[in-house]
BAFI-3210 file (N, C-alpha, C; in Angstrom, 3 decimals, decimal comma, padded with zeros to 6 digits):
// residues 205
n [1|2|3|4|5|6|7|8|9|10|11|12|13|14|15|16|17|18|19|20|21|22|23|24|25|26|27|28|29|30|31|32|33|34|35|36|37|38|39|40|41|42|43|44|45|46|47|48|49|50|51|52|53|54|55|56|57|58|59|60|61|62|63|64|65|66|67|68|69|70|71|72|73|74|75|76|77|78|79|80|81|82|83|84|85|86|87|88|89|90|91|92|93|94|95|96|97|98|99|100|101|102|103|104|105|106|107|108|109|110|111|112|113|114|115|116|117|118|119|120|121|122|123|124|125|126|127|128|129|130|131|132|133|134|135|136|137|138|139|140|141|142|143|144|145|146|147|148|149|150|151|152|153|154|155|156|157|158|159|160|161|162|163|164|165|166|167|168|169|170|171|172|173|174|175|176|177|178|179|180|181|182|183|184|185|186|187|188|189|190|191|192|193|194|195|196|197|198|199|200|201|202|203|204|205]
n.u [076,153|074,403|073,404|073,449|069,834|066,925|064,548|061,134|058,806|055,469|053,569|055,064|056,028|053,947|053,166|055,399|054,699|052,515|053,181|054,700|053,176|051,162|052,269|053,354|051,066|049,629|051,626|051,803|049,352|046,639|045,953|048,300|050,102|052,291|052,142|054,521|056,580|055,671|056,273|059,207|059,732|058,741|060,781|060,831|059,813|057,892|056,575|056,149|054,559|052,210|051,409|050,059|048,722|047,311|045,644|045,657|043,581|043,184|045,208|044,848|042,424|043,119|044,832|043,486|042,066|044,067|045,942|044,989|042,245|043,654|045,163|043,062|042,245|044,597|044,830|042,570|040,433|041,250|042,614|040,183|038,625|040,156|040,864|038,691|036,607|035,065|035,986|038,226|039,523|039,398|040,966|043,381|044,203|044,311|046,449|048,556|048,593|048,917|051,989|053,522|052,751|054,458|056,714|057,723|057,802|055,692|053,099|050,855|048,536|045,465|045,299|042,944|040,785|042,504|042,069|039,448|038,599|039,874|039,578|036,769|034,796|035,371|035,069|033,338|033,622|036,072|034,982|033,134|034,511|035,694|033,644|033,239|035,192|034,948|033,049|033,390|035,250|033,431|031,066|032,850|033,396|030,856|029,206|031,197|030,516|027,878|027,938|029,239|026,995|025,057|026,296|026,003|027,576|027,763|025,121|022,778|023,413|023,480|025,039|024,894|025,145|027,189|029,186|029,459|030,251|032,986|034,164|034,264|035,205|037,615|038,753|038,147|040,031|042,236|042,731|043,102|045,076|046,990|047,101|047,909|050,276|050,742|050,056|048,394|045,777|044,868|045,263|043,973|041,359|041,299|041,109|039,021|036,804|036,955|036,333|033,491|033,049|033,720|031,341|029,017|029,614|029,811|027,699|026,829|027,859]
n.v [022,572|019,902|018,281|015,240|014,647|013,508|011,435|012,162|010,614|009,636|008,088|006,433|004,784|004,060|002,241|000,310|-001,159|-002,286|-003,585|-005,570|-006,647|-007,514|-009,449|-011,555|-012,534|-013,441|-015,362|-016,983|-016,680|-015,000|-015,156|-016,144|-014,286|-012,222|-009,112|-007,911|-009,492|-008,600|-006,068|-006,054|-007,047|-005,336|-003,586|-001,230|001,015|000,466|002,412|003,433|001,861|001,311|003,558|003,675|001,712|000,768|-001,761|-005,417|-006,051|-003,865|-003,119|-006,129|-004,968|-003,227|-004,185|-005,628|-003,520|-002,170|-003,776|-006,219|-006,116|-004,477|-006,219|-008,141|-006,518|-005,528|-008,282|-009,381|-007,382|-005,266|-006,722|-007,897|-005,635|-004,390|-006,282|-007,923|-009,636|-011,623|-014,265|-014,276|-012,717|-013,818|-017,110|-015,107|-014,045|-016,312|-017,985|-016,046|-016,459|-019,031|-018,892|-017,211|-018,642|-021,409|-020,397|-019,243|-021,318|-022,362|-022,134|-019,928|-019,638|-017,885|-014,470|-013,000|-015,151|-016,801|-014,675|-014,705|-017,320|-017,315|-015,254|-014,329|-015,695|-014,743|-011,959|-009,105|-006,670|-007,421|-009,193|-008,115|-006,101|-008,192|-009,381|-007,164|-006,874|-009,714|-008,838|-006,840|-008,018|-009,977|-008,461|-007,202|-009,272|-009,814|-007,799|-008,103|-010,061|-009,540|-007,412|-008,722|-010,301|-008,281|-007,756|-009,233|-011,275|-013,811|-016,441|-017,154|-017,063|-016,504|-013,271|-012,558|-015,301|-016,570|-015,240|-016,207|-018,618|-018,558|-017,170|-019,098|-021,393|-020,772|-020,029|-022,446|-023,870|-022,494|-022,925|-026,358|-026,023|-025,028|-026,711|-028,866|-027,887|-027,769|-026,471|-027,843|-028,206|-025,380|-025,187|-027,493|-026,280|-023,847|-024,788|-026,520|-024,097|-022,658|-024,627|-024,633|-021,668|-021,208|-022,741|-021,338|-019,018|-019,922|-020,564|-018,169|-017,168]
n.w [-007,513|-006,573|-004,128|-001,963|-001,885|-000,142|-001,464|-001,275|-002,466|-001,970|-003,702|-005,163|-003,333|-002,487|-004,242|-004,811|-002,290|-003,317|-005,739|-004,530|-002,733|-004,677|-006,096|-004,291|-003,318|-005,675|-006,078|-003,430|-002,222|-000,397|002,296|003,430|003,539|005,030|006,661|007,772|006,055|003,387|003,980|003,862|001,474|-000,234|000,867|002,593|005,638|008,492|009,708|006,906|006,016|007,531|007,193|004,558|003,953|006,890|007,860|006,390|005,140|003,138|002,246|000,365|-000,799|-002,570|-004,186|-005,777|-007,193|-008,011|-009,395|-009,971|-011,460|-013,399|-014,660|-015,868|-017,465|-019,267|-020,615|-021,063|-021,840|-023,442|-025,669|-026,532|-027,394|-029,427|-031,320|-034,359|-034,253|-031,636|-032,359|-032,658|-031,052|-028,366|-029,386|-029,691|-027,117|-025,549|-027,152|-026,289|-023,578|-023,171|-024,550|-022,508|-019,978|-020,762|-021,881|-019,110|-017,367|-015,647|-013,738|-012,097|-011,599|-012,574|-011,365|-010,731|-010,440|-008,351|-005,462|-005,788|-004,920|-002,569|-000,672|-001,082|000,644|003,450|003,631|002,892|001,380|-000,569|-001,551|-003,133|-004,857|-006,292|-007,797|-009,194|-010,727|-011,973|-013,726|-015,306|-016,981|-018,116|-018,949|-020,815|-022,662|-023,838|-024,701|-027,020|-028,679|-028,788|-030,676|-033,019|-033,416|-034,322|-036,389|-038,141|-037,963|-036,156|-035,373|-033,965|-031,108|-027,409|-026,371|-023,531|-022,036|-023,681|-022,990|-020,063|-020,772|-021,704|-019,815|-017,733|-018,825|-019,105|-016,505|-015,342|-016,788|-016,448|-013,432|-013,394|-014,835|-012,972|-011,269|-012,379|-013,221|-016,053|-019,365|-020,905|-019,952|-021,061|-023,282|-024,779|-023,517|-025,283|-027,706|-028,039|-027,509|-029,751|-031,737|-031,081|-031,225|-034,223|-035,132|-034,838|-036,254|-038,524|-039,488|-039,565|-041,761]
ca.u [076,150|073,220|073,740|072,311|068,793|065,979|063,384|059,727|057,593|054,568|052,771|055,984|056,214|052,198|053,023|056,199|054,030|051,193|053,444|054,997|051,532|050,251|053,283|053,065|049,621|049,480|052,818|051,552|048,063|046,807|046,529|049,430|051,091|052,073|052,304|056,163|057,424|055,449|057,626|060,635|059,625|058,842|061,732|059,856|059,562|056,703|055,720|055,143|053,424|051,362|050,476|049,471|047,989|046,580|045,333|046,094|042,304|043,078|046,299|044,460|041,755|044,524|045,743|042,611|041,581|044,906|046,299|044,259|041,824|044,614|045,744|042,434|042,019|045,648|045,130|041,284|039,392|042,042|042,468|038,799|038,090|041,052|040,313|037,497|035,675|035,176|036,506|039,872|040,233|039,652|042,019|044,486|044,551|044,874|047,412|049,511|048,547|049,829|052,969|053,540|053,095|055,277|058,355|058,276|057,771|055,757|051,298|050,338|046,974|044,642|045,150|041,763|040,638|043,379|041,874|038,320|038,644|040,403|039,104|035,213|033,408|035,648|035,144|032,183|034,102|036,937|034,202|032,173|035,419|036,555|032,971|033,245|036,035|034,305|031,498|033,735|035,461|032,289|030,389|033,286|032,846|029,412|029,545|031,902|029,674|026,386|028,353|029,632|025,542|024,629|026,958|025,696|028,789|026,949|023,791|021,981|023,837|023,086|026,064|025,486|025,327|028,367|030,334|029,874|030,906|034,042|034,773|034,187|035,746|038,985|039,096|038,412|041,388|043,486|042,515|043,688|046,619|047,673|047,237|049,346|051,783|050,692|049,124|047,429|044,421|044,566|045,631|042,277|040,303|041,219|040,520|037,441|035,951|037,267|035,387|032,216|032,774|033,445|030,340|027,938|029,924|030,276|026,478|026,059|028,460]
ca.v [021,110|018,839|017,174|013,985|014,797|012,422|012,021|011,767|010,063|008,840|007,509|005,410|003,939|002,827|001,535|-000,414|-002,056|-002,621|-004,697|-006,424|-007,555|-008,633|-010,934|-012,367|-012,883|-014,577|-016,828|-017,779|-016,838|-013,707|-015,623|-016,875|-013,588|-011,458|-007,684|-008,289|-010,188|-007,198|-004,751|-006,697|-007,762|-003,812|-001,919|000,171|001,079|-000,623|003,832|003,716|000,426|001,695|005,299|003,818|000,422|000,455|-003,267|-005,874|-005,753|-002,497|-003,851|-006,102|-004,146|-002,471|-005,102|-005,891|-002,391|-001,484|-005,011|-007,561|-005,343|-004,293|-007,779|-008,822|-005,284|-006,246|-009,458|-009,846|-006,691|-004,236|-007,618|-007,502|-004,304|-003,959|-007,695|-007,551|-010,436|-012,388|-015,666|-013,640|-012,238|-015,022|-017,378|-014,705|-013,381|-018,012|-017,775|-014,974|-016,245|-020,037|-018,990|-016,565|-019,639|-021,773|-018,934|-019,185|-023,080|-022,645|-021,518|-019,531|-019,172|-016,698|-013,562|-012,949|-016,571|-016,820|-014,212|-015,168|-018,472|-017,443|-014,183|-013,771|-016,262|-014,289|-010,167|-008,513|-006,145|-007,687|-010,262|-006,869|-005,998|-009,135|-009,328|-006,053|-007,395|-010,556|-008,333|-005,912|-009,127|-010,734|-007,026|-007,232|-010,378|-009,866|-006,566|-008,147|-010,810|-008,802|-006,672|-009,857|-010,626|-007,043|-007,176|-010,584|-012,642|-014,759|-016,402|-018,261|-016,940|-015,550|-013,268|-012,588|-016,417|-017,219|-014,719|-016,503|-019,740|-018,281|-016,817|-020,525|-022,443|-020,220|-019,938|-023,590|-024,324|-022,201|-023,703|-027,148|-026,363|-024,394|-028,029|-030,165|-027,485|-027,929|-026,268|-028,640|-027,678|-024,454|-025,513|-028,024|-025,056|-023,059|-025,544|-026,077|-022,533|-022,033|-025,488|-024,086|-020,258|-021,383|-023,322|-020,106|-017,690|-020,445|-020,402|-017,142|-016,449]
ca.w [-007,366|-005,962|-002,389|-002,044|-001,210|000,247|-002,332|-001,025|-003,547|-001,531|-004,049|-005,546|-002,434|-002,314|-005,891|-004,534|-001,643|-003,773|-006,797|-003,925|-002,343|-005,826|-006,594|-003,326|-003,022|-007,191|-005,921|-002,441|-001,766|000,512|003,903|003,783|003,372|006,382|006,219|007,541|004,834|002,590|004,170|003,498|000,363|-001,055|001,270|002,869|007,154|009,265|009,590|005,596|005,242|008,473|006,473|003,612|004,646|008,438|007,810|005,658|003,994|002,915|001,013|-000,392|-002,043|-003,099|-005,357|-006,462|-007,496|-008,991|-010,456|-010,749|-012,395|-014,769|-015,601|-016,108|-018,473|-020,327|-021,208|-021,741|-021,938|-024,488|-027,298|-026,945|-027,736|-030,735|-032,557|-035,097|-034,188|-030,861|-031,644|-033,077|-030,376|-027,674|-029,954|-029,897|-026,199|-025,482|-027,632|-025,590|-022,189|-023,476|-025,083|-021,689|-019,078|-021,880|-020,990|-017,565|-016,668|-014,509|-013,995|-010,540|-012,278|-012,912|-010,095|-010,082|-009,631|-006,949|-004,755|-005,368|-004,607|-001,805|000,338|-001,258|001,959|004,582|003,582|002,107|000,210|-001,218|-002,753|-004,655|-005,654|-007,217|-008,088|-009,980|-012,084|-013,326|-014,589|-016,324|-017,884|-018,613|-019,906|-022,661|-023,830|-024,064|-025,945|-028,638|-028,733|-029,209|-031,489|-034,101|-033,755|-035,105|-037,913|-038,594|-038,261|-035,843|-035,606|-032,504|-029,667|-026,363|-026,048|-021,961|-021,871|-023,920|-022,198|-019,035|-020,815|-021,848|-018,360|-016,783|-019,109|-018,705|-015,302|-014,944|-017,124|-015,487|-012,471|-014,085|-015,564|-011,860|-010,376|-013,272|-013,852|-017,516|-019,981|-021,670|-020,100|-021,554|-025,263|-025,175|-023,616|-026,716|-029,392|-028,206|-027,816|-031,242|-032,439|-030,592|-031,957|-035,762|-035,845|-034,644|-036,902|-039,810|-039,717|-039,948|-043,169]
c.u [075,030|073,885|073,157|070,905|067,291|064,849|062,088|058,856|056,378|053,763|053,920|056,307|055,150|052,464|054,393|055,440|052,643|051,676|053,849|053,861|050,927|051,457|053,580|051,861|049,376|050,300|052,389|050,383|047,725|047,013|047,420|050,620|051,223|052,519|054,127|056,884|056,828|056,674|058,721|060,599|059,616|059,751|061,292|059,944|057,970|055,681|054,897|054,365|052,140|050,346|049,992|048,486|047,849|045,916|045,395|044,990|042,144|044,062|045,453|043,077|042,429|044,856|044,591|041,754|042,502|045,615|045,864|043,561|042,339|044,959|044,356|042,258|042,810|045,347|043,537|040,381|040,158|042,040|040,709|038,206|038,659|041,152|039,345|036,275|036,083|036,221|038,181|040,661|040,566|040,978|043,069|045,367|044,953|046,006|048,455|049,780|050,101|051,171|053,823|054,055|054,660|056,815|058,865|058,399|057,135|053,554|051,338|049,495|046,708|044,780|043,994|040,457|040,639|042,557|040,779|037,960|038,894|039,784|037,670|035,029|034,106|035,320|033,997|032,768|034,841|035,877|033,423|033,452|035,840|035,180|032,902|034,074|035,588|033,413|032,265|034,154|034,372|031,294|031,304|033,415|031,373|029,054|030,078|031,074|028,183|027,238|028,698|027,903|024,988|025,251|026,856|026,794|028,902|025,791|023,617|022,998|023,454|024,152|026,238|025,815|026,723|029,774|030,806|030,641|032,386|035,012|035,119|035,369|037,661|039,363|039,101|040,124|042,298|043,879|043,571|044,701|047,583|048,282|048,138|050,730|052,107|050,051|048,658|046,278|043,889|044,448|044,289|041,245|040,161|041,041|039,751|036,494|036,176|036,683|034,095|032,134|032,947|031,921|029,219|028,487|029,860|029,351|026,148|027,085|027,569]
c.v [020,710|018,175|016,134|014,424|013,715|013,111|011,403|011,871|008,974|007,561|006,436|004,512|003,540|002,077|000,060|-001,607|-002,802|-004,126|-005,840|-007,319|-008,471|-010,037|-011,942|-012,910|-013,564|-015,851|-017,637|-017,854|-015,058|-014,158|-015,832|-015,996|-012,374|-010,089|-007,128|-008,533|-008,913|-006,189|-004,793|-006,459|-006,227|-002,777|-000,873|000,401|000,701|000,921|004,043|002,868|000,977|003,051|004,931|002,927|000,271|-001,101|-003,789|-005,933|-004,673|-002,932|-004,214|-005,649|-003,179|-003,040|-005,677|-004,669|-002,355|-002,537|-005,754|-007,288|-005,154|-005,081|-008,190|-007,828|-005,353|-006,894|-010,008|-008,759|-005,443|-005,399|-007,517|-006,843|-004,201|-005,036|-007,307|-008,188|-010,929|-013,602|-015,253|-013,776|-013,191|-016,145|-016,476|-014,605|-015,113|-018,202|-017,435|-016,061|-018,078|-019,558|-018,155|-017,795|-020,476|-020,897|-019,710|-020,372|-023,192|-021,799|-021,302|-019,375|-017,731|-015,554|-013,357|-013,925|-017,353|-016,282|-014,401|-016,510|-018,203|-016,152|-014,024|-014,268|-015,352|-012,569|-010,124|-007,702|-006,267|-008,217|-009,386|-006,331|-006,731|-009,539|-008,756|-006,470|-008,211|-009,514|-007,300|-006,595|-009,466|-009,515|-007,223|-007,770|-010,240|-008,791|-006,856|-009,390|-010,425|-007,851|-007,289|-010,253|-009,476|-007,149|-008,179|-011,744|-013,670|-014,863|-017,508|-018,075|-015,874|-014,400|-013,211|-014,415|-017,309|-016,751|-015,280|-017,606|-019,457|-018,307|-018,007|-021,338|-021,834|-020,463|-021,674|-024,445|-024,486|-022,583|-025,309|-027,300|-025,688|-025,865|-029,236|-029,300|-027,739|-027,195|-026,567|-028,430|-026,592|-024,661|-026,445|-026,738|-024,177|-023,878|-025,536|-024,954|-022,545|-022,987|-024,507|-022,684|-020,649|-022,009|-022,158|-019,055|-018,466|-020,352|-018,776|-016,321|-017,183]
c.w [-006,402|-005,145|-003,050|-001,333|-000,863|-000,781|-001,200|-001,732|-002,567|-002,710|-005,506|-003,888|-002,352|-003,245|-005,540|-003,434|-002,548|-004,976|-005,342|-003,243|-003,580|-006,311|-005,664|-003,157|-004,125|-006,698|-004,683|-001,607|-000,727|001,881|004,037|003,646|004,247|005,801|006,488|006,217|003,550|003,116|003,424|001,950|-000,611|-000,313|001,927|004,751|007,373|009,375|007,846|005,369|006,744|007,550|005,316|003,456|006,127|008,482|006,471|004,245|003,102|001,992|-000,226|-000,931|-002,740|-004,563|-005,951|-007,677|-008,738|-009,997|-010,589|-011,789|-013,583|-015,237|-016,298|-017,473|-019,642|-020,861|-021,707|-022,358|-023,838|-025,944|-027,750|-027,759|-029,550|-031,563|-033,755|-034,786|-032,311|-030,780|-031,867|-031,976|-028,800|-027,880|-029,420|-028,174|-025,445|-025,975|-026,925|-024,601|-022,222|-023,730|-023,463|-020,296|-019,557|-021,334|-020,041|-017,204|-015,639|-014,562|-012,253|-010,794|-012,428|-011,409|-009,665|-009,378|-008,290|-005,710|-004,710|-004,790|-002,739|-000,390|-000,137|000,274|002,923|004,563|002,097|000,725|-000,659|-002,499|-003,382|-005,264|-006,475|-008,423|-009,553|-011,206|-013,090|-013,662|-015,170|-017,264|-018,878|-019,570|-021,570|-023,808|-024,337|-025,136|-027,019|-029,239|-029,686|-030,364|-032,970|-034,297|-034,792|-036,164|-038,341|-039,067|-037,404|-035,862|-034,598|-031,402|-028,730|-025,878|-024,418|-021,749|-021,983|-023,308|-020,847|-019,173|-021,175|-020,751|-017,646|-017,454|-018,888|-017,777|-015,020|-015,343|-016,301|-014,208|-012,418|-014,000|-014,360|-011,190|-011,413|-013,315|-015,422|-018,151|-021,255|-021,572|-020,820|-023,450|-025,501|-024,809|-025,395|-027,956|-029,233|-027,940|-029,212|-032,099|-032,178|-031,640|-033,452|-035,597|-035,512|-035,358|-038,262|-040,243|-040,305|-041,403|-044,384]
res [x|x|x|x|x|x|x|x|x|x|x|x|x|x|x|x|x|x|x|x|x|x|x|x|x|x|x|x|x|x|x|x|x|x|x|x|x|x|x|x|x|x|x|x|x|x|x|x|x|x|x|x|x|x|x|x|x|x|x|x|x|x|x|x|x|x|x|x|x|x|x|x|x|x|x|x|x|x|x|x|x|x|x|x|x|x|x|x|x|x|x|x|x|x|x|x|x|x|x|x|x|x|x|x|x|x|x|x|x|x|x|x|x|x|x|x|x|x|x|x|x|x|x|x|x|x|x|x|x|x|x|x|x|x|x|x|x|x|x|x|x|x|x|x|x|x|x|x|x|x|x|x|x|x|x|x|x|x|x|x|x|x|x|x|x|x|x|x|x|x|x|x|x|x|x|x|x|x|x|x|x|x|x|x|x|x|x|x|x|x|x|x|x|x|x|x|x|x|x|x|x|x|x|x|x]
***
């Protein structure tokens, strides 16, 4: 028979502080979130949040590395990749994000938005990190982009160009629809990309 024995999973306990930092930091911002209420908030002693995080900057690049990254990878970069076309897949991944907010009742925006908006002017590195993300975002639009050009199912576009307009007009939305608590902004965002993208793919059929 098995005692009760103390498990030691270090790296389920970084993973427990780390969701708890990102759902705090999407719902209420990073300043505004003390490394206390983290403790609390993931269970943990003030010795493990010390051994694994020594300052709070360290957290978050944490949560920028390991989830924002990944949300931004989920929800924009993987439909990307597995669509056929650009505007499919744009449409589709608008689609999700709408029907997703829609659920819950409720928009904390974009995570990666959030934190750029919010920590780039104060820390060098956070802002090449968050950096890093838009440009992996923005690389994949651009790639499916230049890729619908090669196989000639558009015609007259820049894809680094349009990728950034994508990126903007999203983030602005989301922006938007953070501050009505609606997403209306988002449901006009997506009609009109999808006016804009039919008429450069309609051309080129």
């Amino acid at each position: 028979m098995i005692g009760n024995r103390r498990t030691n999973d270090p790296q389920a306990v970084r993973r427990r502080i780390v969701d708890a930092a990102y759902d705090a930091f999407v719902a209420q911002g990073y300043l505004a979130t003390g490394m206390m209420e983290l403790r609390e908030k993931a269970s943990v002693s003030g010795g493990a949040m010390a051994h694994h995080f020594p300052a709070k900057r360290e957290l978050g690049l944490a949560v920028i590395r390991d989830r924002v990254a990944d949300a931004v990878r989920q929800t924009w970069i993987e439909p990307l990749q597995a669509c056929a076309d650009a505007p499919t897949a744009i449409d589709l991944i608008f689609e999700n994000i709408i029907g997703d907010l829609s659920r819950k009742g409720s928009v904390s925006g974009c995570p990666l938005n959030n934190m750029a908006m919010e920590v780039s002017p104060h820390d060098e590195e956070m802002r090449e990190a968050l950096s890093g993300v838009f440009t992996d975002w923005h690389e994949a639009l651009s790639a499916k982009f230049q890729a619908d050009v090669d196989l000639k199912r558009a015609l007259g576009i820049d894809p680094g160009s349009l990728a950034t307009l994508v990126v903007a007009a999203y983030s602005g939305a989301m922006a938007i629809a953070k501050a009505s608590q609606a997403v209306r902004p988002l449901l006009d965002c997506r009609q009109e990309l999808a006016v804009l993208l039919a008429s450069k793919y309609t051309l080129a059929g």
